[in-house]
N, C-alpha and C positions, 0 to 999 in steps of 0.2 A: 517439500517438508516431510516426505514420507521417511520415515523412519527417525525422525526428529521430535526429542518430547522432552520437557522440561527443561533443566537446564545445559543442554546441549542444543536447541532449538536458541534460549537466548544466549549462546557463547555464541551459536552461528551470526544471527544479527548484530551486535557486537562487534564482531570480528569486519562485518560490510561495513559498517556505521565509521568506523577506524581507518580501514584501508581507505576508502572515498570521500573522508572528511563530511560525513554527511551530516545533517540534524538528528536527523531520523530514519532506520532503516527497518520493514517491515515484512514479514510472511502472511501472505495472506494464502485463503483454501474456499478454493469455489464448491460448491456444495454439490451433491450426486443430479440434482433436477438443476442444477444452473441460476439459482434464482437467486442466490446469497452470498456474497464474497462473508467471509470471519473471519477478523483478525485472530493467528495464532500467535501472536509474537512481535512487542510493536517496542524497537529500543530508542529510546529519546537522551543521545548521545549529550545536549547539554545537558540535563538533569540525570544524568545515569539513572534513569530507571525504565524498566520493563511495564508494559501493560498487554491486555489483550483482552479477545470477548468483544471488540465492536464489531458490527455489522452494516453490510451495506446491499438492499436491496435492489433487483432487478428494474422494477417500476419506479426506484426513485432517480436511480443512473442509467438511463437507456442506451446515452452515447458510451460511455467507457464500456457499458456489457458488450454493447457491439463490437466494440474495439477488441475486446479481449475474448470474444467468438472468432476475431479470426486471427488468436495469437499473436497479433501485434504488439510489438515494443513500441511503449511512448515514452519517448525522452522532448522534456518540454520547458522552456524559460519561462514561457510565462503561463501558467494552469489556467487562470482564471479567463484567457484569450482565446484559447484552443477549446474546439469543440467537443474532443474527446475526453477533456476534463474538467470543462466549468463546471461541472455538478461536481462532482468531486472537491472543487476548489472552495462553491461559496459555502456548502456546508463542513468540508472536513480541513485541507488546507487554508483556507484564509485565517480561521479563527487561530492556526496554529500558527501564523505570520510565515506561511512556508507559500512561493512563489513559483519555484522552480520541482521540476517530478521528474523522476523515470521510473519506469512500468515494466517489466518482463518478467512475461508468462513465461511457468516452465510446468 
């Protein structure tokens, strides 16, 4: 997302959201000590709309922080089975009815 702000950051997501028929396609930005993923940019392709400003800390997702220390892509059917992302799943995805994830770090 470096160099991405406003609304060129949400054309970018958009743009994913479309190509890949997705829900929802988002930018997230790990923070300088590691300890914080924050949404920069979260588009909810049914609802056409943009949000952004959540966060998700190290101590409450320990499997996906691990995962994504060592740049691992997770592409996953079912979140809430996978160890890398049932945290992830019962508090962010489940409540959004979203089942399925892919993950890459860049």
């Amino acid at each position: 997302a470096d160099g991405f702000a406003g609304e060129d950051i949400q054309s970018a997501t958009e743009s994913a959201a479309n190509a890949c028929a997705a829900k929802r396609v988002a930018i997230w930005r790990l923070t300088s000590d590691r300890r914080t993923l924050q949404c920069e940019d979260c588009f909810d392709r049914t609802a056409n709309d943009h949000t952004s400003g959540l966060t998700f800390h190290r101590d409450e997702m320990p499997s996906l922080f691990a995962s994504l220390d060592r740049a691992e892509s997770i592409d996953v059917a079912d979140a809430g089975r996978d160890r890398r992302t049932s945290e992830l799943f019962a508090s962010y995805l489940a409540p959004l009815e979203i089942k399925s994830v892919y993950l890459a770090p860049i």
